[in-house]
C-alpha positions as CSV (number, residue, x, y, z in Angstrom):
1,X,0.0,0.0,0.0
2,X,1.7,2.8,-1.4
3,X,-1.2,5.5,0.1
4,X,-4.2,6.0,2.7
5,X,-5.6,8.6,0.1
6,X,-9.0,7.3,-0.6
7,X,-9.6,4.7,2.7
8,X,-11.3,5.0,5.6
9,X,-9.2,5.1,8.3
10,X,-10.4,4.6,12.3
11,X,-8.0,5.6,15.3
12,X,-8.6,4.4,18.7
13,X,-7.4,6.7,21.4
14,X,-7.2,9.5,18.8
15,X,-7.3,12.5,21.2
16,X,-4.3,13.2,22.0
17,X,-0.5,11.9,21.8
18,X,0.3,8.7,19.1
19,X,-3.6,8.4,18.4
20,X,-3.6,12.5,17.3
21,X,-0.7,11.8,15.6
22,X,-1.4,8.7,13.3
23,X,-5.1,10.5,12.5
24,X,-3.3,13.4,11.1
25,X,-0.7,11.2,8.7
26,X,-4.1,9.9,7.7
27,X,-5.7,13.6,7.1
28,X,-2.2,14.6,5.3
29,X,-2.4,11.4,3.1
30,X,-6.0,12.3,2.0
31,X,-7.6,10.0,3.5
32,X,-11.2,9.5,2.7
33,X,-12.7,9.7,5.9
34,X,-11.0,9.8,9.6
35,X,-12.6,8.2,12.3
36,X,-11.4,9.2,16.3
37,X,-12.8,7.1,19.1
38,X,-11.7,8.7,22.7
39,X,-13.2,8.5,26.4
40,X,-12.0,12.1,26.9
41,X,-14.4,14.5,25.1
42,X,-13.3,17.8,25.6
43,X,-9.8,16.8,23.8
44,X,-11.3,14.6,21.1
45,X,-13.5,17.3,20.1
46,X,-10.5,19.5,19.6
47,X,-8.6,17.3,17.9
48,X,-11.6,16.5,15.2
49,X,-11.7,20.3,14.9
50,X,-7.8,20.6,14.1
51,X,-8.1,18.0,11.5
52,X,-10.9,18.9,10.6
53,X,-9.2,22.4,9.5
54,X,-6.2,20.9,8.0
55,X,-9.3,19.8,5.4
56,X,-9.9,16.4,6.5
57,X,-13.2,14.1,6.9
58,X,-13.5,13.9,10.3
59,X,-15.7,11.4,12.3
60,X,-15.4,11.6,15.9
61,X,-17.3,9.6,18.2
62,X,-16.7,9.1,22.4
63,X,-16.0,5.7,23.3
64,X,-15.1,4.0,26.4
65,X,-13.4,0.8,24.7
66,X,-13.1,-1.1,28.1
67,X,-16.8,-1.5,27.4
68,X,-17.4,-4.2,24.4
69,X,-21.3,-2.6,24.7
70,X,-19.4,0.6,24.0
71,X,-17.4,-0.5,21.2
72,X,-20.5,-2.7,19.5
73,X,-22.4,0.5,19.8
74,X,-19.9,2.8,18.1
75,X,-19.0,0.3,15.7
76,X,-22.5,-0.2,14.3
77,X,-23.0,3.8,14.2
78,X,-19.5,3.9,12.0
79,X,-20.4,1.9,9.9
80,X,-24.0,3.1,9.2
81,X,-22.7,6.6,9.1
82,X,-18.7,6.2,7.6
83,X,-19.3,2.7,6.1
84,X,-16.5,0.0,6.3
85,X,-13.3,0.7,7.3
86,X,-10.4,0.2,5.4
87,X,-7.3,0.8,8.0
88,X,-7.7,0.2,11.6
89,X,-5.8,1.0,13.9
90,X,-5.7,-0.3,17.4
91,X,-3.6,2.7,19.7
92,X,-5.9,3.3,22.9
93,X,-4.0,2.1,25.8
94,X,-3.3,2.4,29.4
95,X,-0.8,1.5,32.8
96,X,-1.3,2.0,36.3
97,X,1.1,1.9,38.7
98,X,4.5,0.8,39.4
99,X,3.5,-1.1,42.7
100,X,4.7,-4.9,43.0
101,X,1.9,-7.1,42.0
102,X,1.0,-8.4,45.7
103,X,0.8,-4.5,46.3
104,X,-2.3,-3.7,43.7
105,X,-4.5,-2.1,45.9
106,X,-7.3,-1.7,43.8
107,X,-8.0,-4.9,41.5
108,X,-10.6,-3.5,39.4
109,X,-6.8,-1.7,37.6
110,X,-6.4,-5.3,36.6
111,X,-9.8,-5.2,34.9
112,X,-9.4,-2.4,33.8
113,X,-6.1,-2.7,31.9
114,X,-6.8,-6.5,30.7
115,X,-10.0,-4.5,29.1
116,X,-8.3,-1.7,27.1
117,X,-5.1,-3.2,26.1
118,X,-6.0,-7.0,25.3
119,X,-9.6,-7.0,25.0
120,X,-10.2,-3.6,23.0
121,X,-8.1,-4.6,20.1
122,X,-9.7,-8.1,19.5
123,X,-13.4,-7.3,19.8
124,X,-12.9,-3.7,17.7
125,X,-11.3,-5.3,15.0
126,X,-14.2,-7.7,14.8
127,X,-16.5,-4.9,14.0
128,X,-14.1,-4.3,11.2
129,X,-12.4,-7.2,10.1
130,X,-14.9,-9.4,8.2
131,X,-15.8,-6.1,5.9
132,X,-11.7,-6.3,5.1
133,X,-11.6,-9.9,4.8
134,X,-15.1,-10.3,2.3
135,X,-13.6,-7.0,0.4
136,X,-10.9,-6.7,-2.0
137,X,-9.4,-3.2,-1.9
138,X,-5.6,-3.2,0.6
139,X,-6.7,-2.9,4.1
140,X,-4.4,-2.9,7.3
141,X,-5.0,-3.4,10.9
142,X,-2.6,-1.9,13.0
143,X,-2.1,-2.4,16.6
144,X,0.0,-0.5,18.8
145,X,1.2,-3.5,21.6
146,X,4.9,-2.5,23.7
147,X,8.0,-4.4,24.0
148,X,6.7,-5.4,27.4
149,X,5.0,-7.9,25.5
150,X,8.5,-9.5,24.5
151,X,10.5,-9.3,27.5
152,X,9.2,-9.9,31.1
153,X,9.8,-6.5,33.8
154,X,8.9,-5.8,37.1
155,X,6.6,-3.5,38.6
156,X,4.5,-3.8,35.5
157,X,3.6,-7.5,35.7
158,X,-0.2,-6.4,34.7
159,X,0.5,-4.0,31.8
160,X,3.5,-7.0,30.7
161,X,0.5,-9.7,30.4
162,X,-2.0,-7.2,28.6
163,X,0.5,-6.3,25.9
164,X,1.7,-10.3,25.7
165,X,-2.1,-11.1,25.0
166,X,-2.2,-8.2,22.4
167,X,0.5,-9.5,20.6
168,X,0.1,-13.1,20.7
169,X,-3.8,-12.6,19.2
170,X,-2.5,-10.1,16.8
171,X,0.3,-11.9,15.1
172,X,-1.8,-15.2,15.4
173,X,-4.8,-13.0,13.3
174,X,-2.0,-12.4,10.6
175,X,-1.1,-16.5,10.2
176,X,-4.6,-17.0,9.8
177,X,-5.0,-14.5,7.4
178,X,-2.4,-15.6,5.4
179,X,-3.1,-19.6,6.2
180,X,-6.7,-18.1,4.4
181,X,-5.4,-16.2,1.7
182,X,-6.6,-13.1,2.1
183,X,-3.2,-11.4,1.1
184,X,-5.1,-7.9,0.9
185,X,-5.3,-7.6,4.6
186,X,-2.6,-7.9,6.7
187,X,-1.8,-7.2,10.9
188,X,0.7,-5.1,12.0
189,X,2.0,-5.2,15.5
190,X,4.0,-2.3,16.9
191,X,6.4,-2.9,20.1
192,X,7.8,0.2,21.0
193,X,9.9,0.8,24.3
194,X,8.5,3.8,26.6
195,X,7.4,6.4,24.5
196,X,7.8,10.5,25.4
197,X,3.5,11.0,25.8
198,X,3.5,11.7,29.4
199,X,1.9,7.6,29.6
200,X,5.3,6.7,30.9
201,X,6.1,9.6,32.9
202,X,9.0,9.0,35.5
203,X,10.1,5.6,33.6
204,X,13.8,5.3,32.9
205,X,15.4,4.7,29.2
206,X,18.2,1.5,30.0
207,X,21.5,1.0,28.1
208,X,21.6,2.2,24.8
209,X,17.4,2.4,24.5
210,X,16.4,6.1,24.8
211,X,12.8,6.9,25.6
212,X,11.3,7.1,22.2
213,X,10.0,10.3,20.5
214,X,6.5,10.3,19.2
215,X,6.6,11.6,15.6
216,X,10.0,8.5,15.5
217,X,7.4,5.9,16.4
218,X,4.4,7.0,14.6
219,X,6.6,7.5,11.3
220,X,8.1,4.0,11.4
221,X,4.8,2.2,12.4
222,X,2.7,4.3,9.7
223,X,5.3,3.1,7.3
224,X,6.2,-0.4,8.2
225,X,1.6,-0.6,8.4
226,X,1.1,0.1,4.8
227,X,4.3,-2.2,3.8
228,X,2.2,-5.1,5.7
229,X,5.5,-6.0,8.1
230,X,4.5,-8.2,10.9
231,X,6.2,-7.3,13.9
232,X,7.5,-3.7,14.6
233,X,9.9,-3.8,17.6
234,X,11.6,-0.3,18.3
235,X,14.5,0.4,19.2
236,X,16.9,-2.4,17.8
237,X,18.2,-3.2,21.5
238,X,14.4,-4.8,22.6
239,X,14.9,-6.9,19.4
240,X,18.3,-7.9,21.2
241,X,17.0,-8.4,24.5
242,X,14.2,-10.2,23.4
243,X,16.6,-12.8,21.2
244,X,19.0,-12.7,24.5
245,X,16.4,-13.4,26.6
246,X,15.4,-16.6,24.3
247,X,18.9,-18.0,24.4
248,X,20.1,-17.5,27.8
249,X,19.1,-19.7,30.8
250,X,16.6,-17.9,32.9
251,X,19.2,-16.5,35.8
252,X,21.5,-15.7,33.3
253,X,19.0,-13.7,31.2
254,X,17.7,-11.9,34.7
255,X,21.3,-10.9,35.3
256,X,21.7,-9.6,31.6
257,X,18.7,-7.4,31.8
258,X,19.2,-6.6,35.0
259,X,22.6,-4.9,34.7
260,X,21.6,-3.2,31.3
261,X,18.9,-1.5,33.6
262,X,15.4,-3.5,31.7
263,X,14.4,-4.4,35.3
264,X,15.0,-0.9,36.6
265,X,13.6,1.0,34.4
266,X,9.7,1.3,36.1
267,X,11.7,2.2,39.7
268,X,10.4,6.0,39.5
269,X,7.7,5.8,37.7
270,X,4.9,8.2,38.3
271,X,2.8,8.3,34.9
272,X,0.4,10.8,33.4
273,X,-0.9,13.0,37.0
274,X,-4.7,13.0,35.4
C-alpha cells in the first residue's frame, strides 16, 4: 500500500499523543474519511476540529473501549454513518502503577487494563475485520502493543501480560490470514519501548534504548503498516533483548537485563498525573 488517500481510516485513542498523531498522517495522506474514538471528550472534540481544518473528513465519536457494549455501539453507528473501514488502527492504551503485584490495591486496575489493552483490540477489530476480509481493496489493521509484550519486567507485571495477550492474538490474526489467503489484509503489530507521551512519565530509558520520540514511532509504524511487516519492535536493543532473553538460561538472562537497567527501568515511575 503505497497511500491512505481514498480509505477509511479509524483511530482508537485519537485525542491526544500517538492516536492525534497517526489520525493526522491519515488527514495529510488524503484519507477518505478519519474516524477518532476517545473517552476524553473535551480533547477529542478539539482534535476532530484541528483535522478537521487541515481539510480532513473527520468522524469523531466518544467511546469508552473497556466497554465491548461501547465499542459494539460505536461500531455499528460507524459503519452506518462512515461505512466500512479500510485501516484500523488499534492505539488506545493504558498503565497504572508501578506497585509490585501483591501491592495492587485496587483490582478493578487489573480489569481495567486486561480491558483496554488485550480485549479492545480483539473485539474492535471484529467490528471491522470481516468487511476487510469479504472485500478486495488493501486494508491494514494496526495495533500498537509494547516491547513489554516481548521481554518480562517488574513492577508492570499487569500491563506486561496485557500487551503479551495483544500481541500473541494479533500476530496469530495475521497467520490465519495468510493460512486463508486473504493477502489484501494484513496485521501489524507495533512494540515500542517507553514512549515520550507523558503515559510513561518517570520511567527510565536503560542501556543504549532512549525513551522514544512520538513523531519517530508514529513514522516508522505508519510506514512499516502500509508495507504489511508483521512485527515492529523499536529500538533495535528490545529486538536484542528479546533474542537474549530466548537463548540465555533464565538466571542468566535476569542478570543480563538486570545490569543493562530493563528491570529498573519502572523504579520512578509516576505516569500521566490525570
Amino acid at each position: 500500500m503505497k497511500t491512505v488517500a481514498g480509505k477509511k481510516v479509524l483511530v482508537t485513542g485519537a485525542a491526544r499523543g500517538l492516536g492525534k498523531l497517526f489520525a493526522e498522517r491519515a488527514v495529510r495522506e488524503g484519507a477518505a474519511a478519519v474516524v477518532l474514538w476517545d473517552v476524553d471528550e473535551p480533547a477529542l472534540k478539539d482534535t476532530a476540529a484541528q483535522l478537521t481544518a487541515l481539510g480532513g473528513t473527520v468522524h469523531h465519536y466518544v467511546v469508552d473501549v473497556s466497554a465491548p457494549a461501547a465499542i459494539a455501539e460505536a461500531g455499528a453507528a460507524v459503519r452506518a454513518e462512515v461505512g466500512d473501514i479500510d485501516i484500523l488502527v488499534n492505539n488506545a492504551g493504558i498503565v497504572r502503577g508501578n506497585a509490585y503485584f501483591w501491592e495492587t490495591k485496587d483490582r478493578a486496575d487489573i480489569d481495567k487494563t486486561m480491558a483496554i489493552n488485550s480485549l479492545a483490540p480483539m473485539y474492535i477489530t471484529l467490528e471491522f475485520l470481516p468487511a476487510m476480509v469479504a472485500g478486495t481493496g488493501e486494508a491494514r489493521v494496526l495495533t500498537i502493543a509494547s516491547s513489554a509484550g516481548l521481554v518480562s519486567n517488574p513492577r508492570m507485571s499487569v500491563y506486561a501480560a496485557s500487551k503479551w495477550a495483544a500481541l500473541g492474538w494479533s500476530d496469530s490474526v495475521r497467520i490465519e490470514l495468510e493460512q486463508a489467503g486473504h493477502d489484501h489484509v494484513t496485521m501489524t503489530t507495533v512494540c515500542p519501548t517507553y514512549i515520550n507521551t507523558g503515559m510513561f512519565d518517570g520511567a527510565k530509558g536503560f542501556l543504549f534504548t532512549p525513551i522514544l520520540e512520538q513523531d519517530d514511532v508514529v513514522d516508522t509504524s505508519w510506514r512499516e503498516m502500509k508495507n504489511g511487516t508483521p512485527l515492529v519492535i523499536l529500538p533495535w536493543t528490545s529486538r536484542l533483548n528479546k533474542a537474549i532473553s530466548g537463548l540465555l538460561p533464565i538466571k542468566l538472562r535476569d542478570l543480563f537485563l538486570n545490569s543493562v537497567g530493563v528491570y529498573h527501568s519502572m523504579d520512578a515511575f509516576t505516569g500521566r498525573k490525570n
